[in-house]
Structure formats: C-alpha cells, structure tokens
C-alpha positions in Angstrom: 0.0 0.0 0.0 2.5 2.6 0.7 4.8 2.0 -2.2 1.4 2.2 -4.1 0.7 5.2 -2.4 4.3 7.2 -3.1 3.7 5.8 -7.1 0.4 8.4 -6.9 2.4 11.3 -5.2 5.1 10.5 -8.1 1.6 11.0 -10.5 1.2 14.2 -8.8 4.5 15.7 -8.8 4.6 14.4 -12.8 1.3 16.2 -13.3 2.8 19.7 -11.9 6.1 19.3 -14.0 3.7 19.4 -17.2 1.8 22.6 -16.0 2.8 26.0 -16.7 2.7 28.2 -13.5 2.5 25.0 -11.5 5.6 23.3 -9.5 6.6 19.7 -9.0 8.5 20.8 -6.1 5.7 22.4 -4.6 3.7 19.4 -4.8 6.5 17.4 -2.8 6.3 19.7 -0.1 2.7 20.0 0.0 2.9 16.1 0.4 5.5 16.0 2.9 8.3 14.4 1.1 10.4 17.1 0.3 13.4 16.8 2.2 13.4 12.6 1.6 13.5 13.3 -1.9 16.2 15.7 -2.2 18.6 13.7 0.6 17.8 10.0 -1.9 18.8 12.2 -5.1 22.3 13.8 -3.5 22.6 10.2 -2.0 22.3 8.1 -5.1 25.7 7.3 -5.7 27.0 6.4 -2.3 23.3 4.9 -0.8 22.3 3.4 -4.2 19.9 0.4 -3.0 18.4 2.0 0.0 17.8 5.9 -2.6 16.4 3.8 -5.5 14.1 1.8 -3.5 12.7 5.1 -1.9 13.1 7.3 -5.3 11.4 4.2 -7.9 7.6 4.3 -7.1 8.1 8.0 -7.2 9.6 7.8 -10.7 7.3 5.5 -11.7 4.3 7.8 -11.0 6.4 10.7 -12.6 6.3 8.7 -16.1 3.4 8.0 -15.6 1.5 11.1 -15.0 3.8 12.7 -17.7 3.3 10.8 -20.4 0.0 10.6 -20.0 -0.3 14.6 -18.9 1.2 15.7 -21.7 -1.9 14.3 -23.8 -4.9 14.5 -20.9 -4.3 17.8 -19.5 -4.1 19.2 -23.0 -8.0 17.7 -23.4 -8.6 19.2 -19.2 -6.9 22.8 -19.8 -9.2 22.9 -23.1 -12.4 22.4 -22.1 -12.3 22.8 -18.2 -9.6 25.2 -17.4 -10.8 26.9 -14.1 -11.8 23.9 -12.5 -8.0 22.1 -13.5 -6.5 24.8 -12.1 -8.5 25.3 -8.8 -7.5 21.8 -8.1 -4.1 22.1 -8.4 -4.7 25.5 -6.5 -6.2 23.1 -3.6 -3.0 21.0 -3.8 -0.6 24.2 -3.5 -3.1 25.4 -0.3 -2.9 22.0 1.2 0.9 22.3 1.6 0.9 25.6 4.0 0.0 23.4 7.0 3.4 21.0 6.3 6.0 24.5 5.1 4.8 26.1 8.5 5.4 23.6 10.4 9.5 23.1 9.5 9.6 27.0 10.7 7.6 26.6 14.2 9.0 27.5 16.9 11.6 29.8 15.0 11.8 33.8 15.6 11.1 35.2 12.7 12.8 38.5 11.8 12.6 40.9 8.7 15.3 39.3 6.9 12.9 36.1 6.8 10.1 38.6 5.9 12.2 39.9 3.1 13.3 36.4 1.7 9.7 36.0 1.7 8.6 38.4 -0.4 11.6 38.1 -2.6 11.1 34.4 -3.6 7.6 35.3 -3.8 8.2 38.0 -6.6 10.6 35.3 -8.1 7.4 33.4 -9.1 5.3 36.2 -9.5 7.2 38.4 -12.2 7.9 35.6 -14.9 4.1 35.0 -15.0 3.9 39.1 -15.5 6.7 38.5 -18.0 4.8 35.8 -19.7 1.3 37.6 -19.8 2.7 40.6 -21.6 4.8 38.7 -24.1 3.2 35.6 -25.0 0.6 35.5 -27.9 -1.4 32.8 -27.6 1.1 30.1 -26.7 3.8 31.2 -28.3 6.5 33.8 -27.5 5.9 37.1 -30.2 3.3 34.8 -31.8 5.3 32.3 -33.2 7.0 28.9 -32.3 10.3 27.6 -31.7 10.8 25.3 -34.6 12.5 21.8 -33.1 15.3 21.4 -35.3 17.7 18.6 -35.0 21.1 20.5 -35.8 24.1 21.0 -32.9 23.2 24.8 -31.7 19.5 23.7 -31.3 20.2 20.0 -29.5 22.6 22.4 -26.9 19.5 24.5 -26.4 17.4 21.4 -25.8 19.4 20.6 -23.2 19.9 23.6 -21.2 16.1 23.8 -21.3 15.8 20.8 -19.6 18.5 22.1 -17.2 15.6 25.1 -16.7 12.7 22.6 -16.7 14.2 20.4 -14.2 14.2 23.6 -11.7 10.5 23.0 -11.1 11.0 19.3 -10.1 13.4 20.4 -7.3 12.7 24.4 -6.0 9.4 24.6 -4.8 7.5 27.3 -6.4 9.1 27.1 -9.7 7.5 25.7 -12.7 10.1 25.1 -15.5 6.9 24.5 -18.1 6.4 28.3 -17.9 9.6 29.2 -18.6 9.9 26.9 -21.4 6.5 28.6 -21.9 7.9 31.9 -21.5 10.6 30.9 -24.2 8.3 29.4 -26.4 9.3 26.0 -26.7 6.6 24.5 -24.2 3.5 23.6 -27.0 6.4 22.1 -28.9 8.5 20.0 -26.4 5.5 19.3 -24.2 1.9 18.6 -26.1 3.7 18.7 -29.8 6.7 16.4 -29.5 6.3 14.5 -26.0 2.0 14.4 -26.7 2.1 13.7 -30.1 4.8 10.8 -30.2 2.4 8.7 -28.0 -1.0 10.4 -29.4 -0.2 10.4 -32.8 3.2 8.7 -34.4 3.4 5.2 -32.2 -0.4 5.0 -33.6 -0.1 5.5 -37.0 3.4 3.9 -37.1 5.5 7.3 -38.5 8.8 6.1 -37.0 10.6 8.9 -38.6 8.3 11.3 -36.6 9.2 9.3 -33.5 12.9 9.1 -34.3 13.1 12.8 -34.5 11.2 13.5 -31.7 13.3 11.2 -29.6 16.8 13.2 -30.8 14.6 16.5 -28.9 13.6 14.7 -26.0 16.4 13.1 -25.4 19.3 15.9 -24.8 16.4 17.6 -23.0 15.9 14.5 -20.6 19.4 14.3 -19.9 19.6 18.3 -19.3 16.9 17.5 -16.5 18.9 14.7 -14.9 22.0 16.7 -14.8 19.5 20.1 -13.9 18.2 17.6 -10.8 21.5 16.2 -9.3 23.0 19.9 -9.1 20.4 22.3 -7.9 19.2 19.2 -5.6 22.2 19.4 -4.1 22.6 23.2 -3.2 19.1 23.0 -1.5 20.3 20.2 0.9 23.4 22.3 1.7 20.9 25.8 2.3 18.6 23.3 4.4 21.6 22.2 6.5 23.1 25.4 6.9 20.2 27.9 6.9 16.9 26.2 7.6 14.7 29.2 8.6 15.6 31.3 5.6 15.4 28.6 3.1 12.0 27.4 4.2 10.7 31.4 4.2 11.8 31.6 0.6 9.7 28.0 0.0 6.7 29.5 1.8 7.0 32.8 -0.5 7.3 30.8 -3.8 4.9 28.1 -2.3 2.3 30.8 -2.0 2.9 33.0 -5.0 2.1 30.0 -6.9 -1.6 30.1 -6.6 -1.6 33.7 -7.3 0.5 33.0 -10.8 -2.2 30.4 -11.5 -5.1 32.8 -11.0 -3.1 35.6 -13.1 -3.6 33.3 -16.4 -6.7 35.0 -18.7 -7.3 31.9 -20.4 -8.1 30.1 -17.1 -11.4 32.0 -17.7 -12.9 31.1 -20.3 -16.6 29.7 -21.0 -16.9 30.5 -17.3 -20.5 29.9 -15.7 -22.1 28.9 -12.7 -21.8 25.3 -13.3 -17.9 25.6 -14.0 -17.3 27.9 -10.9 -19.3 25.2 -8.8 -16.9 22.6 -10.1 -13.7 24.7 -9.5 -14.7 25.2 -6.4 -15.3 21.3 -5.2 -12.1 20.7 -7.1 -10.4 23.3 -5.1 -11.8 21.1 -1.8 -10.9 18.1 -3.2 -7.0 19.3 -3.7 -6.9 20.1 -0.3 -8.0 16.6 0.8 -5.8 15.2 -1.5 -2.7 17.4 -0.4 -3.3 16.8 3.3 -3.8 13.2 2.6 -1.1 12.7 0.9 1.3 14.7 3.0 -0.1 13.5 6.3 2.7 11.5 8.7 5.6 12.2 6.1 9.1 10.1 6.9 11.3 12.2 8.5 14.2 13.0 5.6 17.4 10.8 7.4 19.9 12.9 8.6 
C-alpha cells in the first residue's frame, strides 16, 4: 500500500512538472516528502539500493503522469480550465500546513520577511513576464521550430537544465519558462503528446525518431538540472533552515496567485464551471493533506 501510495504522489508531482505556472517541487512539499527526496537524489551514488528503492515508485508515477499529462491535460486545460487549475490550487493550499510547520518555533525577523517576499516576486514576475509577451502560446506569436542541428540539441538541453528547476525548487515551474521561451507547445503537447497520441499509432517512425533526438538531450539536461540544484538546497537546508524554508513558503504561495493571473483560465466560465472549481479546489486540499499526512522524516 504505501509504495502504491508514493507511485500516486510521483503522478502528482509528474502532473505539476507538465503545467505552466505549477511546480513539481511544490507538490512534494505539499505532500511531505520534500526533504526525503532531495537527501535520496544527492545520496544516489554512495546509498544506491536503499535511494532507489525510496526514489522508484516516485519515478514511476512521474512517467506516468507525464506521459500521460502531456496528452490528458491538454484535453482538461481545453475544455475545463478553471476547475483544472482550482485543483491544483487546492494542492498548493494543502501544503501551507506541512511548510509552516519546518519554521515553528523559529523567531522570525525581517530578513525572513524579506526572503519571503523576494522568492515570492521570483514566481510572480515571470508570469507578469509571460502575460505581456506571449501571444497565444507562443512567444511574439510564433514557435520555436524543433530542429535537430548542434546549436539547437545544446539549447534542448539547457532547457531541460531550466525545466528540471521545477522538479526540485518549490514554487518554480520550469513548463512556464519553457512557456515563456516558447518551446513549451512544442517539447510538451507537440513532441512529447504527439509521439504517443499520434506517431506510435499510426506507425511514423521517422516522426518518432526525431522527436526522440529532442527529448532526449532535453531529458538528460533534466537529470543533470536535478542532481545539481538538488544538491545546493540540501546544503541551504543544513546550513540555513529558517531562511530557506521562508523563501519555500514565499514561492509556495505565489504560486496560486500565478495560476489565477492566467486569462485563459477564464474562459466559457458559468455557474456550473465555478461550482466545479470550487469542489475541485476542496478536493486538492483533501488530496494534499492526505497525501502529505505523517511524512518520513528526511534521514539525517
């Protein structure tokens, strides 16, 4: 049951890495397994059979939930868009209780307060960024064509350097800054969607062969993206614990705000769809507090 369990918080945390303005990271948080996760990835190497048995039903999940994402949430963000987003809202909300309590107890001064707020407008101004730049899905109205030449496999990869950010800092979504650059209808619902949608089913190998020479620098950019910034937040957690968890909780709640900034969230709204964003808003806080309820203790 429980490694059952930690392959649906992987489908969760998959889920947010494939939504612009929503964070993987936050989502392990707002479940409670922040801190385990980030001490099996820096721990890989030296602990490797006791960090891959914690870390595999969470990468399970994560493949799941992406590969699958990248086509069903396409479908969801279409036709319900409010009531997608209130309940990934729910799951953000659901988190505060878990972030507040790694800073209880602690004095909190106006440098926290500050880190706060700067983290906080860390999230906040690429959405602003992104709002007053982006036509449509595209950056300047018009695509980043996926070419298969050197300079564009090197960009590939650094993207998924970026993208990986929202798998580890909480708060951070690395699909809107691919958004942001333009490259997140093609990597994401174009390349990753339609190689399982569209060219496994009707058998155009070529079409999967070239979208696996994009995905593939861009998966390893993630990997590499992981391992490094995973290991500079277990250093700021050991050294500065209170600070570190005040710029969480400033990114952690920023998020919802970013998510509620998006216009096209609105659309075809009604009564009916802002009685179904709101249960799904209650049913991401059940699911978040569920989820994150009696977390194991990150080893020390």
């Amino acid at each position: 049951m429980k490694w059952f369990l930690d392959v649906l918080r992987g489908m969760v945390i998959g889920l947010a890495n494939v939504i612009p303005g929503v964070s993987g990271g936050t989502m392990m948080v707002s479940m409670g397994i922040y801190d385990k996760l980030i001490y099996s990835i820096n721990n890989l190497f030296k602990k490797f059979k006791e960090c891959i048995k914690i870390l595999l039903p969470y990468l399970v999940g994560m493949a799941i939930a992406i590969i699958l994402g990248s086509v069903a949430l396409k479908v969801a963000f279409e036709k319900y868009p409010l009531p997608t987003n209130t309940l990934f809202i729910g799951l953000i909300l659901g988190s505060l209780p878990i972030i507040l309590k790694q800073i209880k107890g602690a004095k909190i001064n106006a440098i926290h307060v500050l880190i706060f707020l700067v983290f906080a407008a860390l999230v906040i101004v690429p959405k602003v960024i992104a709002n007053n730049t982006l036509v449509g899905d595209n950056v300047n109205g018009g695509s980043q064509a996926l070419t298969l030449d050197v300079g564009h496999i090197i960009i590939y990869f650094l993207l998924g350097v970026l993208a990986s950010a929202s798998m580890v800092i909480p708060g951070i979504s690395g699909s809107m800054m691919l958004k942001i650059f333009g490259y997140y209808e093609p990597i994401v619902t174009q390349t990753l969607g339609g190689t399982f949608k569209d060219a496994i089913p009707s058998g155009n190998w070529n079409l999967v062969l070239h979208n696996v020479g994009v995905l593939l620098p861009f998966a390893v950019g993630i990997v590499v993206g992981i391992f490094g910034v995973a290991k500079l937040i277990e250093f700021l957690l050991k050294k500065w614990k209170v600070p570190t968890y005040c710029g969480i909780l400033g990114m952690v709640v920023a998020s919802p705000v970013v998510i509620l900034m998006d216009p096209a969230i609105y659309e075809g709204f009604n009564w009916g769809i802002c009685v179904a964003a709101v249960i799904a808003l209650v049913v991401g806080v059940v699911i978040s507090l569920k989820l994150g309820a009696d977390p194991e203790p990150a080893k020390e």
